[in-house]
Backbone as JSON Lines, residues from 0, in Angstrom:
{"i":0,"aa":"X","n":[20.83,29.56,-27.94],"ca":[19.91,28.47,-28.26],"c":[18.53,29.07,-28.5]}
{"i":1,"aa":"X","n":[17.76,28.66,-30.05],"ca":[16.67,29.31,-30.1],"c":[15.41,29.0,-29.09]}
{"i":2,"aa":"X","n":[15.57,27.68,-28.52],"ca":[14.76,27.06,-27.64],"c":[14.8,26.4,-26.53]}
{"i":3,"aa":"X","n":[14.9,27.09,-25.14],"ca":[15.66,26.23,-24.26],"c":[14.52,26.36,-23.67]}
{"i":4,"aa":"X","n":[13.69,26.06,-23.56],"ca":[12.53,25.76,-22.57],"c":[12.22,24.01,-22.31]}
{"i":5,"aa":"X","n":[12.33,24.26,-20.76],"ca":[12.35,22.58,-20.8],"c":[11.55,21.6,-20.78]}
{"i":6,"aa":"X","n":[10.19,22.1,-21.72],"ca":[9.3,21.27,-22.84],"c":[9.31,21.5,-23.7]}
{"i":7,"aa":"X","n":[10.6,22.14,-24.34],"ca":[10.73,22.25,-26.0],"c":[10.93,20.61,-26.94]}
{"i":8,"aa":"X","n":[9.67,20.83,-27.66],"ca":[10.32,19.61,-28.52],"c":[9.66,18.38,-27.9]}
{"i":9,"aa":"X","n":[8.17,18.47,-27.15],"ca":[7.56,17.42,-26.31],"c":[8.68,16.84,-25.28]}
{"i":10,"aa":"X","n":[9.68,17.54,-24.99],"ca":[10.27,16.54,-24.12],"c":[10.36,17.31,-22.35]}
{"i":11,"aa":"X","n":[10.02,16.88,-21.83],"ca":[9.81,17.41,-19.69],"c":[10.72,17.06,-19.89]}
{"i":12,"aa":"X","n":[11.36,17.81,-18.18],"ca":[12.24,17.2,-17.7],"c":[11.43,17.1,-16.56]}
{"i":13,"aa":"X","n":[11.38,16.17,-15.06],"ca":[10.04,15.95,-14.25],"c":[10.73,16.98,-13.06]}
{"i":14,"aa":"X","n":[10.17,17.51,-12.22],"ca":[10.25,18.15,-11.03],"c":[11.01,16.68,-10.14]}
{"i":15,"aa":"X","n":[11.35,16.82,-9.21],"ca":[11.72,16.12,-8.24],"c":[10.56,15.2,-7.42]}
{"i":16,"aa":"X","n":[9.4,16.48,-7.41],"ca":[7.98,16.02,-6.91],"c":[7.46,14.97,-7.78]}
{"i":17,"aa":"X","n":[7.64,15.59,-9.52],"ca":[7.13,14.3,-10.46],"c":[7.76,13.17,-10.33]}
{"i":18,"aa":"X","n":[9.02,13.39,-9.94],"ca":[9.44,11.51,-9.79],"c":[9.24,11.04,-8.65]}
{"i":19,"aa":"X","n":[9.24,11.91,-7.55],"ca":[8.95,11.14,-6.5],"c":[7.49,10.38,-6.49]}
{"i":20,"aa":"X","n":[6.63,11.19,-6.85],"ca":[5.1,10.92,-7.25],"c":[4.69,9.24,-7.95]}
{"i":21,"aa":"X","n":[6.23,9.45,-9.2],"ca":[6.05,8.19,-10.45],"c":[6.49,7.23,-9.37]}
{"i":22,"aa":"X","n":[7.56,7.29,-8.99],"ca":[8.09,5.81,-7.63],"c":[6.85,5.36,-6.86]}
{"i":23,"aa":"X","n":[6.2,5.9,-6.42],"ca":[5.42,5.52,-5.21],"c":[4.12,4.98,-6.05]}
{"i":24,"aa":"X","n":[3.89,5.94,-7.04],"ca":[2.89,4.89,-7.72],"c":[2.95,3.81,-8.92]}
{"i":25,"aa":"X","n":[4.02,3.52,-8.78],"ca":[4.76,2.46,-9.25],"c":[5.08,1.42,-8.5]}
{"i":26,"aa":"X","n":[5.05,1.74,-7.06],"ca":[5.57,1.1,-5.73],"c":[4.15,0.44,-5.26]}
{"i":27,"aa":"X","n":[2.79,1.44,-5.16],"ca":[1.49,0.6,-5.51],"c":[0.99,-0.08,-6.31]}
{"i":28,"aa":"X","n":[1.34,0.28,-7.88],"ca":[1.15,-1.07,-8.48],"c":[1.49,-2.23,-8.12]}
{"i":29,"aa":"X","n":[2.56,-2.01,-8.17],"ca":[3.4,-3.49,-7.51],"c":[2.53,-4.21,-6.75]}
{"i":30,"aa":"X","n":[2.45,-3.64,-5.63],"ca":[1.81,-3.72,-4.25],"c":[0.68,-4.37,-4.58]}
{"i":31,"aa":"X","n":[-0.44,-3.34,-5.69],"ca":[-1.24,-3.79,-5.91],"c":[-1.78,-5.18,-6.93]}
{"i":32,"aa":"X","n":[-0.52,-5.31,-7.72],"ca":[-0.7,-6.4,-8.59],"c":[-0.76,-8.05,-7.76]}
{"i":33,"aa":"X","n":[0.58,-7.44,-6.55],"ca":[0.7,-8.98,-5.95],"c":[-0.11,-9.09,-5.36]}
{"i":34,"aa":"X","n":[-1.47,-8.1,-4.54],"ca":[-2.51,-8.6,-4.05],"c":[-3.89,-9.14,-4.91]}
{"i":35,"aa":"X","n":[-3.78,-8.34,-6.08],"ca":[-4.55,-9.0,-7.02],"c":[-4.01,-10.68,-7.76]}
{"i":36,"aa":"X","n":[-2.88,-11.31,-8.1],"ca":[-2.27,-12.44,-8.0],"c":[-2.97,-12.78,-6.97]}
{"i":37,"aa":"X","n":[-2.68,-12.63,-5.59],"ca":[-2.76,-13.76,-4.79],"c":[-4.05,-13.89,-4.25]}
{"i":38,"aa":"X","n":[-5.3,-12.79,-4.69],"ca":[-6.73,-12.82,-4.2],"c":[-7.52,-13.58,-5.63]}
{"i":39,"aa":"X","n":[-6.56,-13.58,-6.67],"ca":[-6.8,-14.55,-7.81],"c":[-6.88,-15.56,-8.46]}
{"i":40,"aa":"X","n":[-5.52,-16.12,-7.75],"ca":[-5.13,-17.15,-7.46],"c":[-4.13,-17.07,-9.05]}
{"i":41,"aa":"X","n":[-3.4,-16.05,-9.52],"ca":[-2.6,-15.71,-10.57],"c":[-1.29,-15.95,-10.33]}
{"i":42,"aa":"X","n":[-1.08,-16.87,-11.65],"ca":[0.68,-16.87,-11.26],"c":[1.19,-16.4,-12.59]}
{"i":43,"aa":"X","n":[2.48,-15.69,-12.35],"ca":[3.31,-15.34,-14.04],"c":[2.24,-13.75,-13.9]}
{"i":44,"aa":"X","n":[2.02,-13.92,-15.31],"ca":[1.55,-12.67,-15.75],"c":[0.21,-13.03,-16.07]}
{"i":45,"aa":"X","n":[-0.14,-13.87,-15.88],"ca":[-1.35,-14.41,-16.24],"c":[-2.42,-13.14,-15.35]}
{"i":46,"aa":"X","n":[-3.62,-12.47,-16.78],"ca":[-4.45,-11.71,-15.55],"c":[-3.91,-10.69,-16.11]}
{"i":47,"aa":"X","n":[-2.54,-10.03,-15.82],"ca":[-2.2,-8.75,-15.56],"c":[-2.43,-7.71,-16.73]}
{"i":48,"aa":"X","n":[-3.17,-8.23,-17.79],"ca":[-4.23,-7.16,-19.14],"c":[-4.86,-6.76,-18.12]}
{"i":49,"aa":"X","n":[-5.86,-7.35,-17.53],"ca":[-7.22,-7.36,-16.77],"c":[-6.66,-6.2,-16.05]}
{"i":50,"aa":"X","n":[-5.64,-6.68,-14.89],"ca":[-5.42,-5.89,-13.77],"c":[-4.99,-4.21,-14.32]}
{"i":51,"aa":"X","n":[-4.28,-4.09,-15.72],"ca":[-3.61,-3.19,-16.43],"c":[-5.06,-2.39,-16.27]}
{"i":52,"aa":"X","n":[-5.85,-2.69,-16.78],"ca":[-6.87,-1.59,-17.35],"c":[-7.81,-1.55,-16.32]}
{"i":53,"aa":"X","n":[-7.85,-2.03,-15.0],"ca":[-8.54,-1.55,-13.79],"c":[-7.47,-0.72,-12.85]}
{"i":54,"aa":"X","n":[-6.27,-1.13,-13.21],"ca":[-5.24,0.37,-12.15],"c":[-5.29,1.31,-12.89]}
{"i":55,"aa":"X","n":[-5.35,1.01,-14.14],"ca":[-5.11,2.91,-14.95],"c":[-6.7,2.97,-15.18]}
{"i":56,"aa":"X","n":[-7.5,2.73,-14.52],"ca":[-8.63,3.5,-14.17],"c":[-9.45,3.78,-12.67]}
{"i":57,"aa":"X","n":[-8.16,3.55,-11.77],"ca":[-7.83,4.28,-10.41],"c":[-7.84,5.68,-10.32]}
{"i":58,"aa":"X","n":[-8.52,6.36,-9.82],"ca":[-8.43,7.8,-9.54],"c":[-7.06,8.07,-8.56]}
{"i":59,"aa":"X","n":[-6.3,6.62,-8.38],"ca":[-5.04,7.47,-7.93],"c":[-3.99,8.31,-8.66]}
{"i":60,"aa":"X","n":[-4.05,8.08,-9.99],"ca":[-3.22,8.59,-11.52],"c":[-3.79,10.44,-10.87]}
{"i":61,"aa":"X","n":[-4.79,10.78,-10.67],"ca":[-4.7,11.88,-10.44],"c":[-4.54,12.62,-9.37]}
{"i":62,"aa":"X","n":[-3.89,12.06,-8.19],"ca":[-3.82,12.31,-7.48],"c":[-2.69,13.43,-7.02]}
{"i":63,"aa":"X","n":[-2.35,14.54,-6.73],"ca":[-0.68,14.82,-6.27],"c":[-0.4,14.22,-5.5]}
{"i":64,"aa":"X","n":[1.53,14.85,-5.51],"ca":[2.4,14.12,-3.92],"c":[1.84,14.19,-2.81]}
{"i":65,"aa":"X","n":[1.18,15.17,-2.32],"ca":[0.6,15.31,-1.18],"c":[-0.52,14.48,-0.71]}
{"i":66,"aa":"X","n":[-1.34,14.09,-1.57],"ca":[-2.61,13.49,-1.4],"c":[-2.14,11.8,-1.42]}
{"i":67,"aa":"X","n":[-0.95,11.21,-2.32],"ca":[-0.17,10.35,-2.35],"c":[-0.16,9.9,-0.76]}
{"i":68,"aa":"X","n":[0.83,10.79,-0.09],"ca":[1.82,10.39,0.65],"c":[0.82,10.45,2.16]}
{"i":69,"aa":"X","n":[-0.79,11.17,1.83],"ca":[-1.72,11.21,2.99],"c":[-2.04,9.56,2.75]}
{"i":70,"aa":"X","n":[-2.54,9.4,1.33],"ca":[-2.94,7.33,1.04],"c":[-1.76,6.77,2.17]}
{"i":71,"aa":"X","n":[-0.49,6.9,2.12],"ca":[0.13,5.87,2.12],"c":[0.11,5.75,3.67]}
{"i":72,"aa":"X","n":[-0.02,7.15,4.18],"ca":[-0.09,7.19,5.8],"c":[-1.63,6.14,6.25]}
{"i":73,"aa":"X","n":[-2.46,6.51,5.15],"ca":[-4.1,5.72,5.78],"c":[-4.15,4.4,5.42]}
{"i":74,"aa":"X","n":[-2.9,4.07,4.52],"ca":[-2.61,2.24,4.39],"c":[-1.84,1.93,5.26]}
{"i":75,"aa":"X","n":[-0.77,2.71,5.97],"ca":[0.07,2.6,7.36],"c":[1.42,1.75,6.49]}
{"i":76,"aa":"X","n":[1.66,2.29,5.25],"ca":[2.61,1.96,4.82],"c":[4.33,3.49,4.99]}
{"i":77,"aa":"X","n":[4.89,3.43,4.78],"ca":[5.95,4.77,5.0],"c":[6.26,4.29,3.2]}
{"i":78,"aa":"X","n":[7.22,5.66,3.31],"ca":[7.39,5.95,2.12],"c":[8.7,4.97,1.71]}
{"i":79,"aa":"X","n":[9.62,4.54,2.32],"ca":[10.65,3.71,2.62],"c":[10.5,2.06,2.17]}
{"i":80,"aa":"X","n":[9.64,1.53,2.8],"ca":[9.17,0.49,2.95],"c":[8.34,0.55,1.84]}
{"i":81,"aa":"X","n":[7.86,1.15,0.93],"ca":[7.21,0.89,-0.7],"c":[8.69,0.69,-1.25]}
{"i":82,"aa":"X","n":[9.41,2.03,-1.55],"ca":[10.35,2.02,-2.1],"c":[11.77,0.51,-1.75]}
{"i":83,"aa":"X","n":[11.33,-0.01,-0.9],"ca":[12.61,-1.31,-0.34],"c":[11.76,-2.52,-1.24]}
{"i":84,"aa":"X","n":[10.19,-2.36,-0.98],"ca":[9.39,-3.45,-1.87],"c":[9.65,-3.05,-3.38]}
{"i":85,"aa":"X","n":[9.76,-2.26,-3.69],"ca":[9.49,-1.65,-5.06],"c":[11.37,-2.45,-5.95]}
{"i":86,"aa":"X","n":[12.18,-1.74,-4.93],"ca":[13.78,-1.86,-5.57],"c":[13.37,-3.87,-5.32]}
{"i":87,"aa":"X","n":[13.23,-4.68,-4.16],"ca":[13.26,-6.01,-4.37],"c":[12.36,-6.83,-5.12]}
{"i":88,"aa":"X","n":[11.45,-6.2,-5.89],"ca":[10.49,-6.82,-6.81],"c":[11.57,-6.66,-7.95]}
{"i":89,"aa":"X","n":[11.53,-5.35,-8.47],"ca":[12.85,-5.53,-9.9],"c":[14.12,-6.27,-9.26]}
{"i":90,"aa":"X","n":[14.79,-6.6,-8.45],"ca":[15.82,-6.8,-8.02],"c":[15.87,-8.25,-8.12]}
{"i":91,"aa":"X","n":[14.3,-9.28,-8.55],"ca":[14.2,-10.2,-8.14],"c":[13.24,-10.64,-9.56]}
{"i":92,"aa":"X","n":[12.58,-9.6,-10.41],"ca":[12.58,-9.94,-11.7],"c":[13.97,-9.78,-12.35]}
{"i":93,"aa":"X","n":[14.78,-9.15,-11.87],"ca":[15.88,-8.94,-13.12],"c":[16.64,-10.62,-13.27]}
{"i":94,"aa":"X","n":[16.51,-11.32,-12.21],"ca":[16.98,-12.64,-11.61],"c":[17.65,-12.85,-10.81]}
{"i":95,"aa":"X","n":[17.93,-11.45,-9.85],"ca":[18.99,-11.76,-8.71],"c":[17.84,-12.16,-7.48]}
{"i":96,"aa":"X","n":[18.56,-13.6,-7.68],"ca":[17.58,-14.61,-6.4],"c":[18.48,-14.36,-5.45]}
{"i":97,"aa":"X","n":[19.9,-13.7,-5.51],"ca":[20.93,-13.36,-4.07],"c":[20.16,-12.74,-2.55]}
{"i":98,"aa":"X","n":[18.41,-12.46,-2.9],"ca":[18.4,-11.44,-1.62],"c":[17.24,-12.78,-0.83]}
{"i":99,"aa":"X","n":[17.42,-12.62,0.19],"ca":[16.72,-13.48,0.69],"c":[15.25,-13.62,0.78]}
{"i":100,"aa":"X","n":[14.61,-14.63,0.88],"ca":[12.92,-14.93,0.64],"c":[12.63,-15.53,1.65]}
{"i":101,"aa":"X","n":[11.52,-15.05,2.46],"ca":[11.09,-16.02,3.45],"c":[10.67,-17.25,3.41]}
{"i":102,"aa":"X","n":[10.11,-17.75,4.23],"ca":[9.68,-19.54,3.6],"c":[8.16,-19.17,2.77]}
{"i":103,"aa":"X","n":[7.74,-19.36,2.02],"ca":[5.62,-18.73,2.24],"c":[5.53,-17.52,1.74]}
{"i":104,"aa":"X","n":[7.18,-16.34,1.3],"ca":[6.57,-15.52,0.61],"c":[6.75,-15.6,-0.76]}
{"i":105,"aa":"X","n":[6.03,-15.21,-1.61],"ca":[6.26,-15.1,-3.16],"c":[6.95,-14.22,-3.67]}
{"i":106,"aa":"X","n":[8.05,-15.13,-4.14],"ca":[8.63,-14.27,-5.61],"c":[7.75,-13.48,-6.8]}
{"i":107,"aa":"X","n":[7.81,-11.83,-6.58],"ca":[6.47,-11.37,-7.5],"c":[7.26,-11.45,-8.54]}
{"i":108,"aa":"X","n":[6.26,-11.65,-10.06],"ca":[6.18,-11.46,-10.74],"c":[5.46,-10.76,-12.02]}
């Protein structure tokens, strides 16, 4: 193969660290969108331009895993408990209403 380097052709393949990195801050958006909704008083998607272009101008985008996973210890969140919020937010946009909801909490969207 004339080119096996694995950014030949613009295409990565991510380290293990890079995806773990993309989950968790994917797992704060989330996090962070439904607190922006509900300090907004936003329902649907309504807002979420706004909110789009104030998270991707978070200095957390540059952050590494390490400096990540120190945030999540000083929010007193674990790495587990993003990722269980993270899988039941898609789990609950895709439309499976099968997992249970408390009385008072919101279905994010």
């Amino acid at each position: 193969m004339a080119n096996s380097k694995p950014e030949a052709f613009g295409l990565k393949i991510p380290s293990k660290a890079d995806k773990r990195k993309s989950l968790i801050l994917d797992s704060l958006r989330i996090l962070t969108w439904q607190n922006y909704k509900a300090e907004n008083r936003i329902s649907g998607l309504d807002g979420y331009a706004e909110f789009d272009v104030a998270w991707k101008a978070m200095d957390i985008h540059s952050q590494d895993l390490p400096q990540l996973l120190e945030l999540l210890k000083q929010l007193d969140y674990t790495e587990a408990e993003l990722m269980a919020m993270r899988q039941k937010y898609y789990r609950l946009r895709s439309g499976d209403r099968n997992d249970f909801v408390p009385e008072g909490e919101e279905i994010p969207y």
